[in-house]
C-alpha positions in Angstrom: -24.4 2.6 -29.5 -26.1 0.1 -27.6 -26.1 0.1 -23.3 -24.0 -3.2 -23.4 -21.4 -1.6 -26.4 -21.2 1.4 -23.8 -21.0 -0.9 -20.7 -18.2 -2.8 -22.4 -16.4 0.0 -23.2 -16.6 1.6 -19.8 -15.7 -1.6 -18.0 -12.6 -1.8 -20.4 -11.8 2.0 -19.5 -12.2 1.4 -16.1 -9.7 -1.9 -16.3 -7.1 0.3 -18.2 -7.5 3.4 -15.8 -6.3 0.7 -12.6 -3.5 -0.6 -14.9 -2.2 2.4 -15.4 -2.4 3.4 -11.7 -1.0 0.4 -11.2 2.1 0.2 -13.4 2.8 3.8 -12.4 3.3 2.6 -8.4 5.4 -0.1 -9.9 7.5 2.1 -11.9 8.1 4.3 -9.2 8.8 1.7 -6.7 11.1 0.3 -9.7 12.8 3.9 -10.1 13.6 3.9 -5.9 15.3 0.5 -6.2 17.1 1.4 -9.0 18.5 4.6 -7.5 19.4 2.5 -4.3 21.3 -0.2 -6.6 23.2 2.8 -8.2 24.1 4.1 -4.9 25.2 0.8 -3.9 27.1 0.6 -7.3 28.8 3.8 -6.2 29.9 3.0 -2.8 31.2 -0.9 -4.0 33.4 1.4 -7.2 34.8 3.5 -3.7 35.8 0.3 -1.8 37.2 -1.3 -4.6 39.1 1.5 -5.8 40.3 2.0 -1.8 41.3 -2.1 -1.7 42.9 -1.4 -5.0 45.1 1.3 -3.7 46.0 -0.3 -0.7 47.0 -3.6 -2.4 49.1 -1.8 -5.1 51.2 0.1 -1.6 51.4 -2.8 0.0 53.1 -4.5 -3.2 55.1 -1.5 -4.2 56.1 -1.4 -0.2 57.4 -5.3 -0.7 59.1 -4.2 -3.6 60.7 -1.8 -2.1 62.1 -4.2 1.1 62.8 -6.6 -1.3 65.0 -4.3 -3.4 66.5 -2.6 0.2 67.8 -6.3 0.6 
């Protein structure tokens, strides 16, 4: 092979060696977010299934005064 064919090549190498550096800070900065969203997925489910609870004792509560009525 010739100097430039090598020179290429190793220039090419070189470009995929820092792409790969690079997508692998990005995928790991990708898999923190992702494990913050599914622990802010988590906690929302907990609220929700708290307000949910709450709303169906308040109801069951009215429906209970109205019936006492």
């Amino acid at each position: 092979m010739s100097d430039d064919v090598l020179k290429t090549l190793e220039d090419k190498i070189d470009q995929l060696i820092a792409l790969c550096a690079q997508l692998n800070l990005e995928n790991q900065a990708l898999k923190r977010e992702n494990l913050g969203f599914q622990q802010e997925r988590r906690d929302l489910i907990a609220k929700n299934d708290l307000a949910r609870a709450r709303v169906e004792a308040t109801l069951q509560r009215l429906r209970s005064m109205e019936a006492a009525s």
